[in-house]
C-alpha positions, 0 to 999 in steps of 0.5 A: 500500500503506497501513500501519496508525498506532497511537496510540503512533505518533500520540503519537511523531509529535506529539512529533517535531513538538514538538521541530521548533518548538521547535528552529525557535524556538531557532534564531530566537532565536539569531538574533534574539540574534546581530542584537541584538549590537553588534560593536566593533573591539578598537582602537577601545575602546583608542583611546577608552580613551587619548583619554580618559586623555590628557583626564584628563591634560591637564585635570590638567595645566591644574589644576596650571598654574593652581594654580601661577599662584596660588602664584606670584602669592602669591609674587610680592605676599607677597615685597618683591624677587627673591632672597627667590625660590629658584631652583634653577641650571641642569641641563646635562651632565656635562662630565667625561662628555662629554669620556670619550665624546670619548676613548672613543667617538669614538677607538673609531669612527676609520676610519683603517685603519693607526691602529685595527690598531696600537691593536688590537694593542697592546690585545690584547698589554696586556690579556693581561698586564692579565688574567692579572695581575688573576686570578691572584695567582701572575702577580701575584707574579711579575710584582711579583718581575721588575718591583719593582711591579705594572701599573695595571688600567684601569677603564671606570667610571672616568675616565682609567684607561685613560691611567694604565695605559697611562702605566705601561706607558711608564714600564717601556718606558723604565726598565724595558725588559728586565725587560717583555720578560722577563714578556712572554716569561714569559706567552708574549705576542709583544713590543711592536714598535718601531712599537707603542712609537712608537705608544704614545708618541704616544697619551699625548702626545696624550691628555695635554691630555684626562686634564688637563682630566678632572682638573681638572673632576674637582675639587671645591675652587675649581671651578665652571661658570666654569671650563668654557669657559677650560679647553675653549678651552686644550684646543682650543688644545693640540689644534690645536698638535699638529695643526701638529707635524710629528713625529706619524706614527701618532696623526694622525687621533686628533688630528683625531678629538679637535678635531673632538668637542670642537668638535661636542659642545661648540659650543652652550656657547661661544654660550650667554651663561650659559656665557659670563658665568659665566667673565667674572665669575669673577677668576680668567679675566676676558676671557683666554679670550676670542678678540680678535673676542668680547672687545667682545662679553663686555665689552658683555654684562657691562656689559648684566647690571650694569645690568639688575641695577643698574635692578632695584635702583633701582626696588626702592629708588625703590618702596619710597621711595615707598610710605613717603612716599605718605602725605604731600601735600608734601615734607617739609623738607630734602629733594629733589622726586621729579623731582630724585630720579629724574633723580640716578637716571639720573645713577648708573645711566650712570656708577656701573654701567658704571665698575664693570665697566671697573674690574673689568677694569682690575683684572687677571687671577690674583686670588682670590674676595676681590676680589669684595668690590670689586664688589658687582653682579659678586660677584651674577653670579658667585654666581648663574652659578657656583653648579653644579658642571660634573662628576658626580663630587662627587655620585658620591663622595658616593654611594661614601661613603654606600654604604660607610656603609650596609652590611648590618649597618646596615640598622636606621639610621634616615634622620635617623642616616644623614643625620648620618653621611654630613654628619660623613663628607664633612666632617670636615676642616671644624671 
């Protein structure tokens, strides 16, 4: 059966067929276009990325060493000898930090089981009545009205406060017993037991030594990097004797808890020679810290920095003679041949460097930095070695002071106007 095409039908069809090529034709281009693309992995254009960052990097670098090399042989021909060099003094830790995380974080990690539950006891009953004293000014009052004064508040950011409030704590336990327990009993906090009290006790002897040397690093007048080892070799000392005393029943492992850290956190210092010449130049130690088996050793590594210092100068000294009298081709009348000069050199650098340092020992111990006048090769170790402070706390009292000075109603100061005010604040003692 055959059905009759109109002329409407043929164009229909023919349009139908248009539209087929023309969606064969898209469809091949879509997928020529999809064969043309490249398909890259999104960590392989980080890594390129980096790669060339770090290229970049690292020829800036290269730029800035060879830069450096320049300004440094510049330095080196424009100069005459090495202290017209300014040379910045070592970076190390804060010794005064370092001796809080002994006292802080290694007394906090103590596994003794009989230790941590008294101190965690008397840390709960103490810091209820440190609380209710510092938030409310009615326990305030009362407690100043039972007791004449107040208890010292602990800080975390402050060293030794937590030995001071604990300190006044004992000072009312044994003058003031009966007036404690009465504000204990007001603020319904259970009484100290007599093992907590013998605990308490025996914490503030041990921990004695510690505050001690946190105050004395803490100092700002006569103190410097010298002070460093002799005071952490007394330390030690103090420790180890009352690991020997038989009387400590509670704060054992707090004793060997402290010997241990300070030998673990401060052993490099003790083989450091930097360390060790800063104390032997200073006056005031010389070679009294020093164990028997190390003294040759100290002695024979001053000796060893005296010379090193005396040959520069005689060659500074020797050089420079040379360079006035290269001009001439012979000697002029009056004085010495070179070889003569050179041999009296070697002359003075056997006897006159060595003689200084023994007597710079034979000289005693206790003396003042004016003694240093004496020696002149000592008197330069001393002030290249001890030019640095061995605690924080001067810089951190410097930035309290100028916090005070920069307060809200002064934020117009100019910074040449602040830095006056800060320079007259710190040092109005000095006229």
């Amino acid at each position: 059966m055959f059905s009759s095409v109109t002329p409407q039908d043929k164009d229909n069809f023919s349009r139908r067929s248009d539209g087929d090529e023309y969606e064969e034709d898209e469809f091949n281009d879509e997928e020529d276009d999809e064969e043309d693309v490249v398909y890259i992995e999104i960590g392989e254009i980080l890594n390129h990325g980096q790669n060339q960052l770090q290229m970049e990097c690292d020829e800036e670098h290269e730029q800035n060493i060879s830069i450096r090399k320049e300004n440094i042989g510049e330095d080196d021909v424009d100069s005459d000898n090495e202290e017209s060099q300014i040379r910045l003094p070592r970076h190390f830790r804060c010794t005064c930090h370092t001796i809080n995380l002994i006292a802080t974080t290694d007394v906090k990690n103590i596994v003794n089981q009989r230790f941590s539950k008294l101190k965690k006891q008397l840390d709960a009953k103490l810091s209820s009545i440190w609380n209710r004293q510092s938030r409310s000014s009615l326990a305030s009052d009362h407690i100043k009205k039972i007791m004449g004064e107040l208890f010292v508040i602990h800080n975390a950011t402050r060293w030794n406060s937590y030995y001071d409030a604990l300190r006044k704590v004992q000072h009312f336990v044994t003058h003031k017993f009966e007036e404690l327990q009465m504000v204990f009993d007001h603020f319904k906090v259970k009484r100290m037991t007599t093992a907590e009290m013998d605990f308490l006790k025996e914490f503030i002897k041990v921990m004695k030594p510690i505050s001690d040397a946190l105050d004395v690093f803490q100092s700002e007048l006569k103190m410097s990097v010298g002070c460093v080892l002799p005071v952490l070799t007394l330390l030690k000392e103090k420790l180890i004797g009352f690991q020997e005393d038989r009387s400590f029943t509670h704060c054992v492992p707090l004793i060997t808890c402290l010997i241990d850290g300070v030998e673990r956190r401060f052993c490099k210092l003790f083989d450091d020679d930097f360390m060790r010449l800063a104390a032997i130049s200073d006056p005031h130690f010389k070679l009294t810290w020093s164990p028997e088996e190390k003294k040759a050793y100290d002695t024979d590594l001053l000796k060893r920095e005296v010379k090193r210092r005396g040959n520069a100068t005689l060659d500074r000294t020797q050089s420079s003679h040379d360079e006035g009298s290269c001009s001439d081709f012979s000697p002029p009348k009056g004085k010495k041949p070179k070889r003569n000069r050179f041999l009296e050199g070697l002359k003075k650098r056997a006897s006159t460097d060595v003689s200084e340092v023994e007597r710079y020992f034979n000289d005693g111990v206790g003396g003042s930095l004016e003694d240093l006048h004496r020696f002149p090769t000592i008197k330069q170790i001393f002030l290249e070695y001890n030019s640095t402070l061995p605690s924080s706390a001067a810089c951190e009292r410097l930035f309290s002071t100028a916090g005070l000075i920069f307060v809200p109603k002064r934020t117009n100061l100019k910074d040449s106007t602040f830095d006056k005010l800060v320079f007259l604040k710190k040092n109005r003692e000095f006229q």
